[in-house]
KOLPATI-933070 format. One record per residue (C-alpha): z, x, y; residue in one letter. Coordinates in steps of 0.001 Angstrom, whole numbers, plus 524288, in hexadecimal, padded with zeros to 5 digits. Each point is the difference from the previous one (the first is absolute). Example, Ala and Ser with C-alpha at 12.3 -4.5 7.8 and 13.67 -1.06 7.14 Angstrom:
BEGIN
81E788300C7EE6Ca/7FD6C8055A80D70s/
//
This chain:
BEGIN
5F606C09A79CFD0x/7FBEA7F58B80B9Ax/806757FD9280C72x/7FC907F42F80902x/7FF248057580D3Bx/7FD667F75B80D32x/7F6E180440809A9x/8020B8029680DF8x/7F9147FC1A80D1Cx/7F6DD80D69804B4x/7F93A7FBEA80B79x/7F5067F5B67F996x/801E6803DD7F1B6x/80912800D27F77Cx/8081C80C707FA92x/808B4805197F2A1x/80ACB8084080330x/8022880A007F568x/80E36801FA7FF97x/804EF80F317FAE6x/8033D7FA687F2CBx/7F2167FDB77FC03x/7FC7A80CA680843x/807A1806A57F799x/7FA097F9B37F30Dx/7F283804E080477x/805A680D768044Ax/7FA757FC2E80E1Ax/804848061780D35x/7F90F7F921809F6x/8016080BE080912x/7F711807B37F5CBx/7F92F7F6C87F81Bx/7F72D7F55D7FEF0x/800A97F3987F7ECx/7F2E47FC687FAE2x/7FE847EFF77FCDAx/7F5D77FA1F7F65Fx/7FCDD7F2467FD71x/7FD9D7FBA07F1EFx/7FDEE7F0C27FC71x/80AC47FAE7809C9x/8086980B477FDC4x/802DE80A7980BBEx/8025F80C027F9B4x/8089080B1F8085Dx/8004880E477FB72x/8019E80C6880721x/7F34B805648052Bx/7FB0980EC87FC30x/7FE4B8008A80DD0x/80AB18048980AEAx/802987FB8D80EC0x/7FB1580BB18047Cx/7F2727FDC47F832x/7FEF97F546809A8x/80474805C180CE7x/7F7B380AA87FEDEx/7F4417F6FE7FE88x/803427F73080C21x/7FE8D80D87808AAx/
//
């Protein structure tokens, strides 16, 4: 399965929006969970991350 996405403005770089659909195929809720992203050859690889939002937040104090 591929999908040809276009990429939006975000402030000087560029940004994917993730619509539910695919969200849903990785059994991601962006509330919860992270996405983790990989880089093989010239692919960019997107899977959900072991690791939660609140992993993070907790960190950042």
């Amino acid at each position: 399965m591929s999908y040809d996405r276009k990429l939006i403005r975000n402030g000087n770089g560029w940004a994917l929006t993730i619509n539910s659909t695919i969200l849903g195929f990785l059994d991601v809720n962006p509330e919860i969970n992270l996405i983790k992203y990989t880089m093989e050859n010239d692919k960019l690889i997107i899977s959900k991350s072991d690791k939660k939002v609140s992993d993070v937040k907790s960190k950042s104090k």
